[in-house]
VOGU-3710 file (C-alpha; in Angstrom, 3 decimals, decimal comma):
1> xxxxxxxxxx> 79,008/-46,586/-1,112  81,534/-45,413/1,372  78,450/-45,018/3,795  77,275/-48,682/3,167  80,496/-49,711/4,019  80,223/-48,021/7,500  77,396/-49,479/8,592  78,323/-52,693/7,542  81,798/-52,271/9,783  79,444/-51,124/12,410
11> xxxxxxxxxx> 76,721/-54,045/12,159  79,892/-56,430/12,176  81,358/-55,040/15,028  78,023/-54,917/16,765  77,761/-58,672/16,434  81,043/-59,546/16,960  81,091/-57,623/20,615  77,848/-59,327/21,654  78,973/-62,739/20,786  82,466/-62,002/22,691
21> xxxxxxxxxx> 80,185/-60,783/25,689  78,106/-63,585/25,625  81,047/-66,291/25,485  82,427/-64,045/28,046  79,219/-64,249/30,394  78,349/-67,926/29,684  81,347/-69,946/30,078  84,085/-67,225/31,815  85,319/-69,255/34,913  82,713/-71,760/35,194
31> xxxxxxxxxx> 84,804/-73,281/38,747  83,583/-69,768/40,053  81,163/-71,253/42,481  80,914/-74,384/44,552  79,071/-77,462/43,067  75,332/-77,750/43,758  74,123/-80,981/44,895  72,583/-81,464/41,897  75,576/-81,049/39,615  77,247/-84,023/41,908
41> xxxxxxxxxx> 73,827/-86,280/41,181  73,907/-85,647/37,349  77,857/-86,148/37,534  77,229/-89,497/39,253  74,582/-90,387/36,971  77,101/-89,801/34,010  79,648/-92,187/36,077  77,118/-95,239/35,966  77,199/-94,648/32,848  80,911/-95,750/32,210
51> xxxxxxxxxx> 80,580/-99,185/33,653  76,675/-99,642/31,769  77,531/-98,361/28,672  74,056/-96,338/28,560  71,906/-94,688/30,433  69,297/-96,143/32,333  66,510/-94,633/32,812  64,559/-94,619/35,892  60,987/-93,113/35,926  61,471/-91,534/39,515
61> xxxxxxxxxx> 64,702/-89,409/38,582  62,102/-86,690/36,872  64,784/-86,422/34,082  64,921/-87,476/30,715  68,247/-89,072/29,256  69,425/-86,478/26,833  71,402/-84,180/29,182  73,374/-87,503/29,895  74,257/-88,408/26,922  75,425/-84,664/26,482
71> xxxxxxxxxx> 77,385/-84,409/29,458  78,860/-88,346/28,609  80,107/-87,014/25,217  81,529/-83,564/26,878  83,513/-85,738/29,117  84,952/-87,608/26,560  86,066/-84,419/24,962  87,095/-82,892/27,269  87,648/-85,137/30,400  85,450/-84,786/34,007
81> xxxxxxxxxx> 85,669/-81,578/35,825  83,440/-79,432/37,138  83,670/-77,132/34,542  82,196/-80,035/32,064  79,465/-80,401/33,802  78,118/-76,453/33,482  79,733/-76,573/29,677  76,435/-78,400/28,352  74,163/-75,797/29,333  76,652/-72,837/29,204
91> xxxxxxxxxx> 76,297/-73,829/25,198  72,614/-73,947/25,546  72,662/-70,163/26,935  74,448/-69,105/24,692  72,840/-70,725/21,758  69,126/-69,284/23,188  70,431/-65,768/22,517  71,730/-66,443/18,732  68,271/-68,348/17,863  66,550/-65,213/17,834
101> xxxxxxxxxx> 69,044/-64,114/15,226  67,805/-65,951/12,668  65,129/-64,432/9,994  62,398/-66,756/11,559  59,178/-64,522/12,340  58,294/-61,392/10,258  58,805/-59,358/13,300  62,402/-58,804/13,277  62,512/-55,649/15,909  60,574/-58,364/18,552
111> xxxxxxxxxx> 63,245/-60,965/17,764  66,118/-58,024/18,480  64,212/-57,146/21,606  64,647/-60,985/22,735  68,206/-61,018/21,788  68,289/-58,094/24,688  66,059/-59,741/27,204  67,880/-63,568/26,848  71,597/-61,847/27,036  71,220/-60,008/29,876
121> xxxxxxxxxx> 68,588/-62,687/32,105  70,170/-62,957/35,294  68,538/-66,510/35,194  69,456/-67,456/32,070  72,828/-66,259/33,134  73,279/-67,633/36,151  71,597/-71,235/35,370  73,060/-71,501/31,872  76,536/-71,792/34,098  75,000/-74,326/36,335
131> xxxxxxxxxx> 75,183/-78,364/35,140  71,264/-79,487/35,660  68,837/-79,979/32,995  66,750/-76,422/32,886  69,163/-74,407/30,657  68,830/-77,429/27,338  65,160/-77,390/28,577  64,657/-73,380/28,088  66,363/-74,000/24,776  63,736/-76,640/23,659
141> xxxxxxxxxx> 61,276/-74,677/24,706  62,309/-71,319/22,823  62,205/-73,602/19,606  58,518/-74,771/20,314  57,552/-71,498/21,277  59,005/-69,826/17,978  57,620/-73,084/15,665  54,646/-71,631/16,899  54,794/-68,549/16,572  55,919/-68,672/12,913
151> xxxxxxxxxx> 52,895/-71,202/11,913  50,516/-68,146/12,867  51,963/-66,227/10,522  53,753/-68,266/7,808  52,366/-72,199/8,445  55,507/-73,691/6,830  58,035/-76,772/6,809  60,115/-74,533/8,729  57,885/-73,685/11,671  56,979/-77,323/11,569
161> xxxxxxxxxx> 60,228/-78,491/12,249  61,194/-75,933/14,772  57,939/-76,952/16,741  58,527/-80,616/16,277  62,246/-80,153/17,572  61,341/-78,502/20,169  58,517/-80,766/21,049  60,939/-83,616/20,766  63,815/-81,953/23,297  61,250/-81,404/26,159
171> xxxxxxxxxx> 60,423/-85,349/25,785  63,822/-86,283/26,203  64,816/-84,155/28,864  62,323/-83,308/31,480  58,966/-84,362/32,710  57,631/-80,591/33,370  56,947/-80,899/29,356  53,542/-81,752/30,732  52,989/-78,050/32,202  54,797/-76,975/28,879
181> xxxxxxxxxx> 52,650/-78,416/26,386  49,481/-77,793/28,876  49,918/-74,191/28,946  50,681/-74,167/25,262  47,032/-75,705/24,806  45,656/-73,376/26,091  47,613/-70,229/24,318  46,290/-71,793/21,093  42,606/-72,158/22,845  42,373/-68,778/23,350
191> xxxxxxxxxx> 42,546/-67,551/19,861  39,224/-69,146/19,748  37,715/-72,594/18,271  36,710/-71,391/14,341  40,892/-69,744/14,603  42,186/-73,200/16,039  40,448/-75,564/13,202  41,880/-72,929/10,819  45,183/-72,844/11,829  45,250/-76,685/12,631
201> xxxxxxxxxx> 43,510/-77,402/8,903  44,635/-80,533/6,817  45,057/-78,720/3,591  47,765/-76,495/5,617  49,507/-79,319/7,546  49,984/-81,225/4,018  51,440/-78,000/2,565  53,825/-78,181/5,263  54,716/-81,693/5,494  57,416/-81,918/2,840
211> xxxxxxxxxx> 59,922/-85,141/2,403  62,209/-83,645/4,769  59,947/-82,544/7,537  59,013/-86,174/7,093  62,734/-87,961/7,513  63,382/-85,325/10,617  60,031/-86,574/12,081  61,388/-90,373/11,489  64,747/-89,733/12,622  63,756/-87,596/16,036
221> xxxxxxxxxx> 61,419/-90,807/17,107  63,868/-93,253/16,508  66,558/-91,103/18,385  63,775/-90,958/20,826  63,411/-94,639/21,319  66,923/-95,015/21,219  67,879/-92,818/23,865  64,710/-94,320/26,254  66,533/-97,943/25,601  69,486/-97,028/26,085
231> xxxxxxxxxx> 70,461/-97,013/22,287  68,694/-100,831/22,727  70,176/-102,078/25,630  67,477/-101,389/27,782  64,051/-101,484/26,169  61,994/-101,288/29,087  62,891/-97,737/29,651  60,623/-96,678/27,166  58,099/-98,196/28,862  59,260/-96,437/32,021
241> xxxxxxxxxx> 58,958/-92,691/30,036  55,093/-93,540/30,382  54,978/-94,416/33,691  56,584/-91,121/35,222  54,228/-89,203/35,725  52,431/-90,734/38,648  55,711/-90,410/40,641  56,538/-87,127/39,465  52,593/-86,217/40,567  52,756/-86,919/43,814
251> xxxxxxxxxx> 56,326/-85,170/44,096  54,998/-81,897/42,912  51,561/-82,391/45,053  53,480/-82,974/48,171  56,372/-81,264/48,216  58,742/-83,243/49,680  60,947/-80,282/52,018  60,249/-77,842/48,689  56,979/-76,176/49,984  56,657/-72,885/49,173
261> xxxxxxxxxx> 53,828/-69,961/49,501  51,513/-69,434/46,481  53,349/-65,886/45,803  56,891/-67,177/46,022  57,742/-66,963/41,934  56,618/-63,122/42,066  58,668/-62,582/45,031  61,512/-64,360/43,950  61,357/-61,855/40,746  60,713/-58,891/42,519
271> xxxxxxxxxx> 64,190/-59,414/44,202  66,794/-61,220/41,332  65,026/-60,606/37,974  62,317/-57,236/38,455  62,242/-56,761/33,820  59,804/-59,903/33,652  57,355/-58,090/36,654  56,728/-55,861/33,630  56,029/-58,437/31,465  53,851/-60,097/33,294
281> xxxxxxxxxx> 51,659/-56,362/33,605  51,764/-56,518/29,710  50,586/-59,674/29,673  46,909/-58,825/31,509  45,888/-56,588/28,424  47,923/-59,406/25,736  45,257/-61,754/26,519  42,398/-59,721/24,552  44,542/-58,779/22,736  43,980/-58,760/18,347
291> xxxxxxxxxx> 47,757/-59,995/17,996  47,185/-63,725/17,810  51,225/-64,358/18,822  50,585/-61,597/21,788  47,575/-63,742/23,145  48,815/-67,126/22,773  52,035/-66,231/24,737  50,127/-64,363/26,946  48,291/-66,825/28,020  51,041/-69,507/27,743
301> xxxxxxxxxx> 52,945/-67,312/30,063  49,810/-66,410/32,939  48,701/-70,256/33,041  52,411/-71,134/33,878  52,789/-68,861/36,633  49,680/-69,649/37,928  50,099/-73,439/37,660  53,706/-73,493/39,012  52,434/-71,221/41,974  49,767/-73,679/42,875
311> xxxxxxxxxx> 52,278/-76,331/43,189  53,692/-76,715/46,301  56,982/-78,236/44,894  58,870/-75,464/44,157  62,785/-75,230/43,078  64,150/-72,266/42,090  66,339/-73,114/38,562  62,368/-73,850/37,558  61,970/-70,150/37,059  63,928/-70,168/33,784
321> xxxxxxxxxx> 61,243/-72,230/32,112  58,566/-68,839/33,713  60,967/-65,652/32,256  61,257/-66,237/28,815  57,457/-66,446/28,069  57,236/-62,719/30,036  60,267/-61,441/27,475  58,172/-62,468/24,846  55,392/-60,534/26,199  57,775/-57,663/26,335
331> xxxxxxxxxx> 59,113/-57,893/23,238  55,833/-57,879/21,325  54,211/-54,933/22,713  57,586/-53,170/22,557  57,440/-54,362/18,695  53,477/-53,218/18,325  54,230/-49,774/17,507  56,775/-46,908/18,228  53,761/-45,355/20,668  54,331/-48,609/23,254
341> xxxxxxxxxx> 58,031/-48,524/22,502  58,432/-44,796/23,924  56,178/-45,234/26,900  57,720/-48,267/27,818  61,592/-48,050/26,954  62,207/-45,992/30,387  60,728/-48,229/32,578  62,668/-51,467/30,141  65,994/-49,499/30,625  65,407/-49,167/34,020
351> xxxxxxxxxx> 64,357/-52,506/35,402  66,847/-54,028/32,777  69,918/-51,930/34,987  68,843/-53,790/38,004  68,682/-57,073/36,047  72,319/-56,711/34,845  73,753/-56,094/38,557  71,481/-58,924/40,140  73,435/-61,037/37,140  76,152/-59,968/37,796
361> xxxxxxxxxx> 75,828/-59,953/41,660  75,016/-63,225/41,686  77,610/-65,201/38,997  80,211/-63,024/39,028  80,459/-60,627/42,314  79,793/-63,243/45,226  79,418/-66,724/43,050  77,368/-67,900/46,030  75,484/-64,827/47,287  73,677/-66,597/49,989
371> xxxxxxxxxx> 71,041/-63,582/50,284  70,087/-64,582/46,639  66,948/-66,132/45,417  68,906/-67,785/42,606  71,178/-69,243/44,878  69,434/-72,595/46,346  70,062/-75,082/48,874  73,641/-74,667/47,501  77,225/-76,224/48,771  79,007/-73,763/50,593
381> xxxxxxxxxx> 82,581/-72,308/50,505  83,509/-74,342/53,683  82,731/-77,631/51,293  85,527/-75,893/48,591  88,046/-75,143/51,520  87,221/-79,111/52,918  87,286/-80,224/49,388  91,008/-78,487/48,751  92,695/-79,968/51,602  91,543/-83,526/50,624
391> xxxxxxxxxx> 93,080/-82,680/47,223  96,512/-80,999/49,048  96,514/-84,150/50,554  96,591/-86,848/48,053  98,306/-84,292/46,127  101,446/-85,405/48,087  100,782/-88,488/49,293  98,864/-90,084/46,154  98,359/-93,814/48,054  95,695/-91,979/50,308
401> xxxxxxxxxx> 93,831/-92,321/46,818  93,739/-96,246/48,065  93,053/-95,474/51,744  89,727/-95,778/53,615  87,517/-92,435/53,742  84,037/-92,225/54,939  81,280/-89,979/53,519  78,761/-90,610/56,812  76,800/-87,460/56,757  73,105/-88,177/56,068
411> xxxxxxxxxx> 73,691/-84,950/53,270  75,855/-86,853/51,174  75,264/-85,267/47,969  77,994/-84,098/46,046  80,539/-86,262/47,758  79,960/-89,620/45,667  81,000/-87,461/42,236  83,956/-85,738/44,626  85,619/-88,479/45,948  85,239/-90,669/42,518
421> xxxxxxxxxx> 88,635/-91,385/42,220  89,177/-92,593/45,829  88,916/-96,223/45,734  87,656/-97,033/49,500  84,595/-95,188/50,327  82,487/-96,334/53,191  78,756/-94,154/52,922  77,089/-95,694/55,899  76,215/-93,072/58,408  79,081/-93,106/60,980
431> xxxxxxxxxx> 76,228/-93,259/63,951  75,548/-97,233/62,622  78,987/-98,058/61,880  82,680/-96,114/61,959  85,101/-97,233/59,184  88,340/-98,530/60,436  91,363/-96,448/60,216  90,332/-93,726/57,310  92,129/-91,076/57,130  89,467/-88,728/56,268
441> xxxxxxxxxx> 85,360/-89,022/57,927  82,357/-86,467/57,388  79,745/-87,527/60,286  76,674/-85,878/61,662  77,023/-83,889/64,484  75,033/-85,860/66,342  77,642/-89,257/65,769  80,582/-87,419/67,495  80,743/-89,531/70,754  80,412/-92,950/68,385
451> xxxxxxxxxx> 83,087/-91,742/66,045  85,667/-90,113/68,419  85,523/-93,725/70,672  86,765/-95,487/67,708  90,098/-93,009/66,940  93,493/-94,516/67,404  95,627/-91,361/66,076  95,280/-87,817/66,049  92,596/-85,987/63,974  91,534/-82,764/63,609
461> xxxxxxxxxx> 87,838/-81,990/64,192  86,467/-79,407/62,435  82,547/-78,369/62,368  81,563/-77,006/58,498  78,424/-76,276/56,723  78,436/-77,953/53,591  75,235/-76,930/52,238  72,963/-74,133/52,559  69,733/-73,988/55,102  71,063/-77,423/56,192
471> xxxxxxxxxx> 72,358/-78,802/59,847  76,424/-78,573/60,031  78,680/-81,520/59,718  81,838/-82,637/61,460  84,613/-83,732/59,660  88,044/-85,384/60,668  91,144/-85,121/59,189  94,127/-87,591/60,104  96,557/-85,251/61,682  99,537/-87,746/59,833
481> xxxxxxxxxx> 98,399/-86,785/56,438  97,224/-82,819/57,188  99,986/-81,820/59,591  98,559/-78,297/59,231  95,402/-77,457/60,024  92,376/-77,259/57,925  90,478/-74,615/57,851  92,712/-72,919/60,198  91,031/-71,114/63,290  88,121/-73,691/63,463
491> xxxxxxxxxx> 89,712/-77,505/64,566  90,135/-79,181/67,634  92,341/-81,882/68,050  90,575/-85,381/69,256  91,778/-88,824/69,231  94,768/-88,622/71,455  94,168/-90,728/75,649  90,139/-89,220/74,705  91,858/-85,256/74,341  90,021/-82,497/72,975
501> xxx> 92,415/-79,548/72,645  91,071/-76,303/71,010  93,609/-74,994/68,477
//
């Protein structure tokens, strides 16, 4: 008895230290690193949203309206900050490690393996603490993938509404579902056609479809159609979920400043997340293999890489929807027998070491490592430092809240979700025209001569990079309202009888 008692204290504190590790890892300082252009878009997005009172969707945004409606609801909680905007997926992340809690396939060892693999993904790390879509997507996609899973083995309500869920949350949030479901296809395909009409049989679907599988079906389409409409309001947004695609096509075909080589996922890998290179060398002999769960993800998991390499659109965060198929991979021939699990646990420890400093390299050690993969056309610190002396600044003088600023860079993303409280904000690019008297300008270099012609007072110029792998920016501050200098060591002081004094 006493010994039961032990290992229950154990188990319990076992459980407890991984969830405090994994709160700890997902939402510890989420203000660690500067906001991504993207963030700023979906924040904006979530500000139109105030004065419609919905979300409307538009067919060329490549995102569904669920995330929206999440991060509209956080904010309302919790009130807008950067912070709010990674909390939404930071939840996700966490929530992808505890699914695989749950008593949901027979193979409990695999499902402890994937606890592992998910709580210690650099990319599920360091993109569950981003704000964009991919980390809710993942999630969605762990559910369909485990639905699955579980039908193969037990075809029940419960793998029926896991897969249904699952299917339902890649509708509503992004239109890479297509890939999704595509490579899914053909996981199930490969098990063979006289396998497929087994599995897929009307006498088993009917033993499955109980009344409650049947009022979560009803209630997930009309959620779906409400979201589309904007709960109603707009009803010609569901009309617009079919007509994606074609845009989101030719984005992917062309590229659109993206491009990448045919072998950039495998080197991006190699370099920030090495474990699923392993996985995807398990995969080769998963594909013949007799395990029917081991083929299908197999497969699922060699058709994505090889479809998302062939694309010539390629962002990085799109990686997280590539890992987890590989840790599946891994976790079922570590689960096959104890043979595989000895032969492979060195190289798992190993590769899983380098995957736990690469994490924590790049969320925790340098927030924005430049020199890693994970970290993509990024803002930079120099946006933060420009960003806190706009804030020192109405910070003491609160009427330059009401005073003319001009965003006039042609990168103006995340500026329109920065500046949200200002009240005057002129976006045309300062080359075409120069807003009168603000206080505060961001210009190409390019519109210097146009912009310092049209100074009355004394401003400080200073040259920044505000995003990564992109051409730097000037922007002026007026020397009234930032009597020090910003960014000390890099301003010159223009505006004053055409003077341009190096400080």
């Amino acid at each position: 008895m006493k010994s039961l008692k032990v290992t229950h204290f154990f188990k319990a504190a076992l459980w407890l230290g991984l969830i405090v590790l994994a709160l700890l890892t997902r939402f510890y300082h989420l203000e660690n690193k500067p906001i991504h252009f993207d963030e700023g878009i979906n924040g904006w997005f979530v500000l139109q949203m105030q004065t419609l009172g919905f979300y409307k969707y538009d067919p060329n945004n490549y995102h569904g309206p669920l995330y929206f409606y999440l991060l509209r609801w956080s904010e309302l909680l919790w009130g807008q900050s950067l912070a709010v905007l990674r909390t939404v997926p930071a939840i996700f992340s966490f929530f992808s490690i505890f699914l695989f809690s749950y008593s949901i396939l027979t193979e409990r060892k695999m499902q402890r393996w994937m606890i592992f693999f998910v709580f210690l993904s650099p990319a599920f790390i360091f993109f569950g603490r981003s704000g964009i879509h991919e980390m809710p997507f993942v999630f969605f996609q762990l559910l369909l993938a485990l639905g699955l899973l579980r039908w193969l083995e037990r075809p029940d309500s419960k793998a029926l509404v896991l897969a249904v869920t699952g299917f339902w949350g890649l509708l509503v949030l992004k239109e890479t579902f297509v890939i999704t479901l595509l490579c899914l296809g053909l996981g199930i395909l490969s098990l063979g056609l006289g396998e497929v009409r087994k599995q897929l049989s009307w006498q088993k679907a009917c033993a499955a479809w109980t009344p409650l599988v049947r009022s979560w079906v009803l209630f997930l389409a009309l959620f779906f159609v409400a979201l589309y409409t904007g709960f109603f309001k707009n009803p010609w947004g569901l009309v617009d979920f079919f007509k994606a695609l074609v845009p989101w096509l030719k984005t992917g075909v062309h590229g659109h400043g993206h491009e990448k080589e045919f072998a950039y996922w495998v080197k991006v890998l190699w370099q920030a997340e090495p474990l699923v290179l392993l996985g995807i060398v398990l995969a080769l002999p998963g594909v013949v293999g007799k395990n029917k769960g081991l083929r299908v993800v197999s497969v699922f998991s060699l058709a994505q890489l090889l479809i998302y390499s062939l694309i010539p659109y390629k962002t990085v965060w799109c990686i997280l929807s590539l890992v987890w198929g590989f840790y599946f991979v891994l976790a079922l021939q570590l689960d096959r027998s104890k043979k595989n699990m000895w032969v492979l646990l060195g190289p798992v420890v190993l590769l899983a070491a380098l995957n736990i400093y690469s994490a924590y390299r790049s969320a925790f050690k340098v927030p924005i490592d430049m020199t890693h993969p994970y970290v993509y056309v990024n803002s930079t610190y120099d946006l933060v430092a420009v960003q806190s002396a706009l804030t020192s600044a109405v910070q003491n003088n609160p009427q330059l809240l009401h005073t003319n600023i001009q965003i006039g860079h042609k990168e103006q993303w995340p500026w329109p979700w920065l500046v949200r409280s200002f009240t005057k904000v002129d976006y045309n690019v300062c080359g075409k025209r120069v807003s009168t008297n603000a206080f505060f300008y961001i210009c190409d270099a390019d519109d210097a001569p146009t912009v310092e012609a049209q100074l009355t007072q004394p401003y400080w110029k200073v040259t920044v990079e505000l995003r990564q792998a992109k051409e730097g920016a000037l922007v002026y501050f007026r020397k009234s309202d930032f009597p020090t200098i910003p960014l000390q060591g890099h301003a010159v002081l223009v505006g004053v009888d055409g003077v341009n004094n190096e400080k």
